[in-house]
N, C-alpha and C positions, 0 to 999 in steps of 0.2 A: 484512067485519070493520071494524066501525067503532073511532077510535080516540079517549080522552079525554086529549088533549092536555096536561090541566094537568097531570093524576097518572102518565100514562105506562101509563093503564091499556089494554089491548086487551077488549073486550067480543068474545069467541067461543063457540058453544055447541061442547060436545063436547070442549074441552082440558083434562084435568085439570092439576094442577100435576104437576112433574117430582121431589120434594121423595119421598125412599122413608115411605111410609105414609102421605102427606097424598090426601085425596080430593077438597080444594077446586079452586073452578075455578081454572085457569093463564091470569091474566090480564095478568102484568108479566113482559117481556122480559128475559132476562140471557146474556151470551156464553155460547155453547158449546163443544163441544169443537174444534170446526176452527174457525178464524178468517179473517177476510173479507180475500179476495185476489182472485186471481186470475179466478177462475170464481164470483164473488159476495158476498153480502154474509156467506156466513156459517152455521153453524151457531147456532140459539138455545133457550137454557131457558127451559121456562116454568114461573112458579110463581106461587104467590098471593101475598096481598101480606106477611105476616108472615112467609114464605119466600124472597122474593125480600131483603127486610130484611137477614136473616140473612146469605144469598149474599150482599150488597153489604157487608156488613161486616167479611167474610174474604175478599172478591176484592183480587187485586195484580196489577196491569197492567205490574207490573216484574218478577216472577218469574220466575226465570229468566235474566233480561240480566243483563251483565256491567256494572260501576262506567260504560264508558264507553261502551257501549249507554243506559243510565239517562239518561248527561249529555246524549247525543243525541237521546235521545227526548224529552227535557225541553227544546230548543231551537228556539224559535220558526221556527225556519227550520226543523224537523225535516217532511220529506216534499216538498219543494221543492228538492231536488238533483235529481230526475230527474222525465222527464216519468214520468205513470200513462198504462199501457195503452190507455184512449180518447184522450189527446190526445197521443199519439205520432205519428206522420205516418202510420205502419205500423200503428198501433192492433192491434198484436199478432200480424197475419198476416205472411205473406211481405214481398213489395215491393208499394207501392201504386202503381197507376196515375201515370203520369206525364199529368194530362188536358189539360195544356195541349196535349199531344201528338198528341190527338184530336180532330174534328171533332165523335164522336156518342158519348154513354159507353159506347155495347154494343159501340163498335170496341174501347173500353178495355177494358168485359169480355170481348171474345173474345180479345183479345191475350192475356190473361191467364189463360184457360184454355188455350190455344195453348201455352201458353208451360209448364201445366203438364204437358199431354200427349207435350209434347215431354221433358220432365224423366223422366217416366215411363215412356216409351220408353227413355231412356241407360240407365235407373236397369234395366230389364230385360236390355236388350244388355249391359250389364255383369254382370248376375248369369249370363247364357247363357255369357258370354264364359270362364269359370273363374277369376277375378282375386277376391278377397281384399279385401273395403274398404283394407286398406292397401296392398296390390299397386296397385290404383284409383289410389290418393292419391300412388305412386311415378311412376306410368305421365304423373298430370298434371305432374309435378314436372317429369320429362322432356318432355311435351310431344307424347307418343306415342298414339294413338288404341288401340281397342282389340282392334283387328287387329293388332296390330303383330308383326312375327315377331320369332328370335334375330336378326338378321343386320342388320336394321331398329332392334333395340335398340341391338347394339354401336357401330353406325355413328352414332348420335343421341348414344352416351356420347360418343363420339372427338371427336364436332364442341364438345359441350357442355363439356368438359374441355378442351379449345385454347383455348374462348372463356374462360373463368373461371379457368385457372393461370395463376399468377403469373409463369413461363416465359414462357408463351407471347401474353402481353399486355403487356411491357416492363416487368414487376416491379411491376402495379397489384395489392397486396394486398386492395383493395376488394370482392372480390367470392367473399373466403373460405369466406363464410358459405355462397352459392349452389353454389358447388364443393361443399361438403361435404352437401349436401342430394343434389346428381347423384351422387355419391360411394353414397352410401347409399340411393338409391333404387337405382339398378344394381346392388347387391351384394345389395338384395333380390330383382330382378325377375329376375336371370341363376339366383335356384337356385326361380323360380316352376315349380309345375306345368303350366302355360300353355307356357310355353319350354320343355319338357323333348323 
């Protein structure tokens, strides 16, 4: 595909324009219906040049936004509050290699398949285990693996409510919020099917 730079023209054989009833060849690019993020540049129209005209003439790259979406997208600074996807450290995957950490990067890469197999081992023993993504999420809360029996639970609530009442730490209400999370995982995980 070769492309003429001045006009914006694309010379391709085989594309007609996208214009309902026209047969000319679709030589000038115009946004399409999905827009360029994540996974690319984008859906595009293609039409010839007397249609493409027409399309530039009715398109609104505001459409849609709100007064202060418009003022944002209109300021120079606008796309420069956050990094994009490639120059994120993580460039979009999980956790990246720490490579100063490594001697050789295939150590970095095996760490990190290591590291997902391991994931996807819990990620089973949890589903085997009969726990409930939010049963999961109480079980961390407490701090309990996921064996854990009734007897095993009570005894982790007792210890974990001594340490975070206000009783029973000299009146430090600091740590209300974590109380009430122990609070409410236990009164989940005591009427789980797992502990029954």
């Amino acid at each position: 595909m070769s492309r003429d730079r001045f006009h914006g023209r694309f010379e391709a054989t085989g594309r007609e324009c996208n214009w309902p009833g026209c047969d000319d060849a679709g030589e000038f690019r115009a946004p399409g219906g999905r827009p360029s993020g994540f996974d690319g540049p984008g859906d595009y129209r293609w039409f010839c040049l007397e249609h493409v005209r027409q399309f530039n003439s009715g398109y609104d790259y505001f459409d849609g936004m709100s007064s202060e979406e418009i003022f944002e997208a209109q300021s120079p600074l606008h796309g420069w509050a956050g990094a994009t996807r490639a120059f994120r450290p993580d460039a979009g995957v999980d956790d990246v290699p720490r490579w100063a950490d490594f001697s050789d990067p295939l150590e970095a890469i095996g760490a990190r398949a290591r590291a997902h197999v391991r994931e996807r081992r819990e990620q089973m023993r949890a589903e085997a285990s009969g726990f409930n993504p939010a049963e999961q999420r109480a079980l961390n809360t407490l701090g309990l693996a996921l064996d854990a029996d009734r007897k095993g639970l009570r005894r982790r609530y007792t210890e974990l409510v001594r340490r975070f009442h206000p009783d029973h730490n000299g009146g430090d209400r600091s740590h209300e919020g974590r109380l009430q999370q122990v609070v409410d995982a236990y009164q989940l995980l005591r009427r789980a099917a797992a502990f029954a």
